[in-house]
GUVOMI-14004 format. One line per 4 residues: number of its first residue (from 1); their letters; for each residue y, x, z of C-alpha. Coordinates in nm, 4 decimals. Example, Ala and Ser with C-alpha at 12.3 -4.5 7.8 and 13.67 -1.06 7.14 Angstrom:
# residues 2
1	as	-0.4500,1.2300,0.7800 | -0.1060,1.3670,0.7140;
***
This chain:
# residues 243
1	xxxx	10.8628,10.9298,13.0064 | 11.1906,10.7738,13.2031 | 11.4449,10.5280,13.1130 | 11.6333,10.7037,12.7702;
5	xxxx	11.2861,10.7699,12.6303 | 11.2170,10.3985,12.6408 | 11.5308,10.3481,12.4936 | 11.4844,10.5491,12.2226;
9	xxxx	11.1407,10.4486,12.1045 | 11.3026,10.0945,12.1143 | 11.6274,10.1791,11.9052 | 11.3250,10.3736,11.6803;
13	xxxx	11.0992,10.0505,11.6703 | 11.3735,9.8723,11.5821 | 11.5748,10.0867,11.2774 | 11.1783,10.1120,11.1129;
17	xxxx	11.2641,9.6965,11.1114 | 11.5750,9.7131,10.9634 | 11.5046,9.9945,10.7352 | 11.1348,9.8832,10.6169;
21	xxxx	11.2382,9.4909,10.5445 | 11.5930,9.4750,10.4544 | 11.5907,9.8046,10.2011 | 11.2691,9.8455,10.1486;
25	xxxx	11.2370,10.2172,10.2379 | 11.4581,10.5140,10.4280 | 11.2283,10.4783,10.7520 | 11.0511,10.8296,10.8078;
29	xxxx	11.4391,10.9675,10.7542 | 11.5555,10.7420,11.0080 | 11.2551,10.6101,11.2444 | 11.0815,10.9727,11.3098;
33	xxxx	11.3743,11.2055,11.3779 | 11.4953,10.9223,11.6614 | 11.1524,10.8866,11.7706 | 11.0720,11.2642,11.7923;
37	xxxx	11.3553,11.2875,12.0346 | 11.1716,11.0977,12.2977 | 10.7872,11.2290,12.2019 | 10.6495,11.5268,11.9962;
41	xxxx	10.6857,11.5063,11.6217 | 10.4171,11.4890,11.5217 | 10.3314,11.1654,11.7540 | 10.6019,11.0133,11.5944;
45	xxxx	10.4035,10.9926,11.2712 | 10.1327,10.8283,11.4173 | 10.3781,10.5460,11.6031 | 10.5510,10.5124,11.2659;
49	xxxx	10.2991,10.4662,11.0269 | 10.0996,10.1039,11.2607 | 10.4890,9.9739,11.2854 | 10.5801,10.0622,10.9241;
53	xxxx	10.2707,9.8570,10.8519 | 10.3572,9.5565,11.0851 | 10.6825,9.5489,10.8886 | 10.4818,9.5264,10.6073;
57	xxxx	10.2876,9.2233,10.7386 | 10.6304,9.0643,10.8532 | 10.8472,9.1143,10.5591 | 10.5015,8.9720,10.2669;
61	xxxx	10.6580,8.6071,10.2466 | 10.9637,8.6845,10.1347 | 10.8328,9.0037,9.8908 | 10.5048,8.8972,9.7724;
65	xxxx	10.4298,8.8892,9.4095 | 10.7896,9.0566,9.3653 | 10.7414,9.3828,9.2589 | 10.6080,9.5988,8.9094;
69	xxxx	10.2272,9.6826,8.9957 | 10.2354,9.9485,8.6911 | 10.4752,10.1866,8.8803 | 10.2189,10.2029,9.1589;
73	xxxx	9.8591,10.2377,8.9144 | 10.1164,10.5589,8.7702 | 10.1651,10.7526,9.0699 | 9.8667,10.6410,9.2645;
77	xxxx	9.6656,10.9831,9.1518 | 9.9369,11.2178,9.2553 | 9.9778,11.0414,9.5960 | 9.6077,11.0687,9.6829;
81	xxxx	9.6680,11.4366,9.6143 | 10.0034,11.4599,9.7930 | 9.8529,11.2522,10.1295 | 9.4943,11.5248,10.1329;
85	xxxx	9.7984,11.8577,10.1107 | 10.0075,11.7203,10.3462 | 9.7068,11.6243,10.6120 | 9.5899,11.9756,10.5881;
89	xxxx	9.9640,12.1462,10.6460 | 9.9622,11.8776,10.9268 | 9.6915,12.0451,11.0742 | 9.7914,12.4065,11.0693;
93	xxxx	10.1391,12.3802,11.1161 | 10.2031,12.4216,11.5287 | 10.4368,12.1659,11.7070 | 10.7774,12.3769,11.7447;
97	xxxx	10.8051,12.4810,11.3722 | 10.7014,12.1308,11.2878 | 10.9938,11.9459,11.4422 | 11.2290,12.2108,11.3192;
101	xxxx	11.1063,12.1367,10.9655 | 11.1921,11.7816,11.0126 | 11.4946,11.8603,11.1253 | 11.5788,12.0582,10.8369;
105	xxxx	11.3784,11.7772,10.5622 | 11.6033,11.5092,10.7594 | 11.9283,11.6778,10.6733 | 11.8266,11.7449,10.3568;
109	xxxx	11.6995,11.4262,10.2393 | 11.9877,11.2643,10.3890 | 12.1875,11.4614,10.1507 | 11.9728,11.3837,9.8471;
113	xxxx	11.9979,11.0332,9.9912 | 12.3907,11.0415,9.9721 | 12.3892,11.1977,9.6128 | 12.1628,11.0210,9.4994;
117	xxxx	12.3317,10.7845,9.2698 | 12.5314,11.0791,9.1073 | 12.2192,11.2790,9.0516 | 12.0355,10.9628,8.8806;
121	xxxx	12.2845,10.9145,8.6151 | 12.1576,10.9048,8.2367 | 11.8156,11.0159,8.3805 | 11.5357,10.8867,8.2071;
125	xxxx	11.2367,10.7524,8.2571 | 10.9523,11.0232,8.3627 | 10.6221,11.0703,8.1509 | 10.2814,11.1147,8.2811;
129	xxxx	10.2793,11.4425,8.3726 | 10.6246,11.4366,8.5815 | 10.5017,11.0845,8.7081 | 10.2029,11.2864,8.8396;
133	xxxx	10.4306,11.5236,9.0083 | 10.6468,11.2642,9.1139 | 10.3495,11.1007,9.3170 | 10.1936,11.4377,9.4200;
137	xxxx	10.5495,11.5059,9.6114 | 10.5971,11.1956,9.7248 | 10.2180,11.1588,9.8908 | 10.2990,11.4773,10.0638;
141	xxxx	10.6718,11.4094,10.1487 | 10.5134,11.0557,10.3204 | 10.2615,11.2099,10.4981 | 10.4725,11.5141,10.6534;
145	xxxx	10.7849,11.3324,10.7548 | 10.7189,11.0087,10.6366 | 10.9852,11.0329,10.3964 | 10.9026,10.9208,10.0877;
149	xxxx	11.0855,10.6537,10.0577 | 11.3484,10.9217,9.9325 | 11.1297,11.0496,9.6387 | 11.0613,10.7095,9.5756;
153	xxxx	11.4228,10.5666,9.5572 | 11.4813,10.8846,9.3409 | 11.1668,10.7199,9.0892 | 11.2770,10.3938,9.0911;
157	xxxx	11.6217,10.3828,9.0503 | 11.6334,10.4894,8.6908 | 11.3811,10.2191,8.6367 | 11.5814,9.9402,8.5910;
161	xxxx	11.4772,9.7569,8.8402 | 11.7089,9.5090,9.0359 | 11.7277,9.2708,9.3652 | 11.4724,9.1493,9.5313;
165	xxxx	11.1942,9.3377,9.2572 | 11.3451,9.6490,9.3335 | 11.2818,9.6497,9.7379 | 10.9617,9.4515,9.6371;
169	xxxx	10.8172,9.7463,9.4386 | 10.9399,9.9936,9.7291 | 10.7235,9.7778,9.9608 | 10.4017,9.7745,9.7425;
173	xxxx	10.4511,10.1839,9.7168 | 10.4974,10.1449,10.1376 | 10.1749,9.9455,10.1934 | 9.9349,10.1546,9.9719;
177	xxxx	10.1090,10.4967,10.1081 | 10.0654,10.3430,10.4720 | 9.6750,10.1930,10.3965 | 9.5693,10.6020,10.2685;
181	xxxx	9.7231,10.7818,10.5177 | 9.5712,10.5575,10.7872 | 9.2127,10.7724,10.7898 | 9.3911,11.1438,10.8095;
185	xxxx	9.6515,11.0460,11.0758 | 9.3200,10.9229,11.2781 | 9.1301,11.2166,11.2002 | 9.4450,11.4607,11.2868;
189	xxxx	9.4597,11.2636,11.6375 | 9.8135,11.1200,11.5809 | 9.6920,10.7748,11.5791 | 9.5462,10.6851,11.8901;
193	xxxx	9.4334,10.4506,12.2123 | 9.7525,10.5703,12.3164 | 10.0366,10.5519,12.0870 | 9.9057,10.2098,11.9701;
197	xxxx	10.0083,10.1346,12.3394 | 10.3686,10.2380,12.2825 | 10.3301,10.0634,11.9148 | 10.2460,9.7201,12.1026;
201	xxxx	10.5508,9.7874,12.3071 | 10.7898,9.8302,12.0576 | 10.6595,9.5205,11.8470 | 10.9535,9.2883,11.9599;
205	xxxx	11.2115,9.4919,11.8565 | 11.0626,9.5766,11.5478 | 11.0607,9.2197,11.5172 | 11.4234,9.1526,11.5765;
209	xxxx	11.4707,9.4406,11.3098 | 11.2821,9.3477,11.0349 | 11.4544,9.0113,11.0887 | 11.7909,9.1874,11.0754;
213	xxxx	11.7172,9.3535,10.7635 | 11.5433,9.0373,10.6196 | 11.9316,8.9253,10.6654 | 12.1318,9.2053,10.5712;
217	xxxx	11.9702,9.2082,10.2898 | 12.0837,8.8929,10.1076 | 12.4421,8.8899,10.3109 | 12.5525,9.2979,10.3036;
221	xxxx	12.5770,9.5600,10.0283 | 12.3678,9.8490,10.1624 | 12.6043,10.1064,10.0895 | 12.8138,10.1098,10.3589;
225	xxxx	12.4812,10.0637,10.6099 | 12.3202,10.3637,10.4101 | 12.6087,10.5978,10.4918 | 12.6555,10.5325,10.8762;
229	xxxx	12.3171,10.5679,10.9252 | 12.2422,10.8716,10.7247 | 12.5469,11.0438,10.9417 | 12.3344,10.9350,11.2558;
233	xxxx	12.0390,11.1086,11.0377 | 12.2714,11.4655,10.9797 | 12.3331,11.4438,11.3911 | 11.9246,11.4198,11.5001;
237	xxxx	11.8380,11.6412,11.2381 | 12.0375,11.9524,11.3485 | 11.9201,11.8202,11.6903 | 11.5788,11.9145,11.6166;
241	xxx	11.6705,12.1935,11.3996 | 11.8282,12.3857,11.7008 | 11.6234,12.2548,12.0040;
***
């Protein structure tokens, strides 16, 4: 690795900071198409999911006990389901098709990300069976890309939910996505003596990120933030797409 990859994994390290404690979700859009540009892609999982984690652990004092525990005991069946598909299509799919798929997922989901609000409007509430679904996708989308905080924004935004219970439900879905996909990304080799390594190196940035998000958070709308970012999302994406 020289110089640039360094750079990267720290401007990686420290977007999954922003991303993870300021809005609660967005990182495997965001975190693993930068990182993949400086490792393979499918390492990138593995150094996102210990740092998405650490986030976790960093951003609990200011979250804890804010967040709708029902949501999660809904979907929690589907995303056992969705984690066990995705770890096997981990496991069969080879390295260059992989990182053009997240390429491709990246562009898209930055596109569901930007329509989002549009999309949501007048939807209801699902029932069980499309809550099933809804978790079955979003285990899988989390464990492939770690992108589910997309699916998940997509679930929770017609739930009424507002401020600091809104992000603090998206962290209780990040923490119990992270904690069961922790034994296939070991068994699949992604997590490792080695990219805990670069995970221990990137800890002070992630740091200063979650720290930055922490204050974004209660000082900026995230609208604007969403948008330039998901732009820098479009640009990786086609990166990896055609590479």
């Amino acid at each position: 690795m020289d110089i640039i990859d360094f750079v990267v994994l720290g401007v990686g390290g420290f977007l999954i900071g922003v991303m993870r404690a300021g809005f609660g979700g967005g990182i495997g859009v965001v975190a693993v198409p930068v990182l993949a540009l400086a490792v393979p892609a499918k390492s990138a999982l593995g150094l996102v999911l210990p740092l998405s984690l650490a986030t976790d652990v960093i951003s609990a004092r200011y979250y804890w006990g804010h967040w709708v525990g029902d949501h999660v005991k809904a979907l929690m069946p589907g995303m056992v389901l969705g984690i066990l598909i995705g770890a096997g299509i981990l496991d069969i799919v080879p390295e260059v098709w992989f990182r053009r798929m997240l390429g491709a997922l990246a562009c898209i989901f930055a596109v569901l990300q930007t329509l989002r609000d549009r999309v949501l409007v007048n939807v209801k509430p699902p029932g069980p069976w499309m809550r099933f679904g809804v978790g079955v996708t979003l285990g899988m989308v989390s464990t492939l890309v770690s992108a589910g905080g997309v699916i998940l924004m997509l679930y929770l935004l017609p739930q009424g939910l507002v401020g600091r219970t809104f992000v603090g439900t998206a962290w209780i879905f990040g923490i119990a996505l992270n904690l069961l996909k922790l034994t296939p990304y070991v068994f699949l080799g992604l997590i490792n003596f080695q990219s805990l390594v670069m995970d221990v190196w990137m800890l002070p940035v992630l740091s200063l990120g979650a720290a930055v998000g922490l204050f974004l958070n209660r000082r900026l709308s995230p609208v604007w933030f969403n948008r330039s970012v998901l732009v820098l999302v479009l640009g990786i994406g086609l990166k990896l797409m055609l590479s």
